[in-house]
C-alpha positions as CSV (number, residue, x, y, z in Angstrom):
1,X,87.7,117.4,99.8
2,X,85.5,114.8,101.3
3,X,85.8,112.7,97.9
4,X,89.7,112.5,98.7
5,X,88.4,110.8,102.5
6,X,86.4,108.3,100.8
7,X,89.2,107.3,98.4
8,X,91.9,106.9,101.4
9,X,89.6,104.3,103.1
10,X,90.1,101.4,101.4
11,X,94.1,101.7,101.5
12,X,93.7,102.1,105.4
13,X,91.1,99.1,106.2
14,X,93.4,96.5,103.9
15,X,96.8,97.8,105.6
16,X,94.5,96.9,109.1
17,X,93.5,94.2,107.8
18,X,96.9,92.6,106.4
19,X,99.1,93.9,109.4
20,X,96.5,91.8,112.0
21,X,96.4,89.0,109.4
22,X,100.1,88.5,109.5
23,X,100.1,89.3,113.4
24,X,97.6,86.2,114.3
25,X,99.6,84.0,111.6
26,X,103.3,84.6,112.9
27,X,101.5,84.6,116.7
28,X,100.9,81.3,116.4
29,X,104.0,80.5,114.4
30,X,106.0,81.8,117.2
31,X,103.6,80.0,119.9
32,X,104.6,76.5,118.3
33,X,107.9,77.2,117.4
34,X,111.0,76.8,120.0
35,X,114.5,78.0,119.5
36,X,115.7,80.5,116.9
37,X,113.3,79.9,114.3
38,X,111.0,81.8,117.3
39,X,113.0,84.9,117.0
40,X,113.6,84.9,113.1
41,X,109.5,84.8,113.0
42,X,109.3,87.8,115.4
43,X,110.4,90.0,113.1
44,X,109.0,88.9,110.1
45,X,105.2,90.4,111.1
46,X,107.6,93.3,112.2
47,X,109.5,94.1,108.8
48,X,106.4,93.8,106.7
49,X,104.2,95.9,108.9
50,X,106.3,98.6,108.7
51,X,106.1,97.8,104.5
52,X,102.9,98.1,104.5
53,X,102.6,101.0,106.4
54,X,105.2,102.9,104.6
55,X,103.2,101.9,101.0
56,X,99.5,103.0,103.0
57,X,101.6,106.5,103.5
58,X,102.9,106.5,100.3
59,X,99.5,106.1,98.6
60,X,97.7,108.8,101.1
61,X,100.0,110.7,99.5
62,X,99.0,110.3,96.0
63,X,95.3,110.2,96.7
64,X,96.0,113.8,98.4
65,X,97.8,115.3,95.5
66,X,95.2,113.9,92.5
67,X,97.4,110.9,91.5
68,X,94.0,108.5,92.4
69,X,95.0,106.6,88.8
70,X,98.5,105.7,89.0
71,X,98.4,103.6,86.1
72,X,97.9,106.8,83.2
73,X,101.2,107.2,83.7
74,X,102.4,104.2,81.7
C-alpha cells in the first residue's frame, strides 16, 4: 500500500505546481490588461485548473487500481 502513496506524489506536486504556475502568469496578465481581454483571461487559469485537476483524479485512480504503466496497453 505505501508503494501506491509514493507513486501518487509526483501527479499531485506537478498539478500544484502547474495550477500556481498558470495562477501567477494569468495574475499578472489580468493586472496589465484593461477591458474584456481582463475577464476572458480570468477564466482561462480557471478552465484549465479544473483540467488539470480532473486528469490528477483520473490518474489517482489508475495508480490505485494497478494501471501505474498506462502505456502496456498499446
Amino acid at each position: 500500500m505505501k508503494l501506491h502513496h509514493k507513486k501518487m506524489i509526483a501527479p499531485i506536486f506537478i498539478t500544484v505546481v502547474v495550477i500556481l504556475y498558470y495562477g501567477f502568469y494569468f495574475g499578472i496578465l489580468i493586472k496589465l490588461l484593461d477591458g474584456f481581454c481582463k475577464y476572458l483571461l480570468g477564466i482561462v487559469p480557471i478552465v484549465l485548473a479544473v483540467v488539470m485537476i480532473a486528469v490528477c483524479i483520473e490518474r489517482i485512480r489508475e495508480i490505485r487500481s494497478g494501471e501505474e504503466d498506462d502505456l502496456s496497453k498499446y
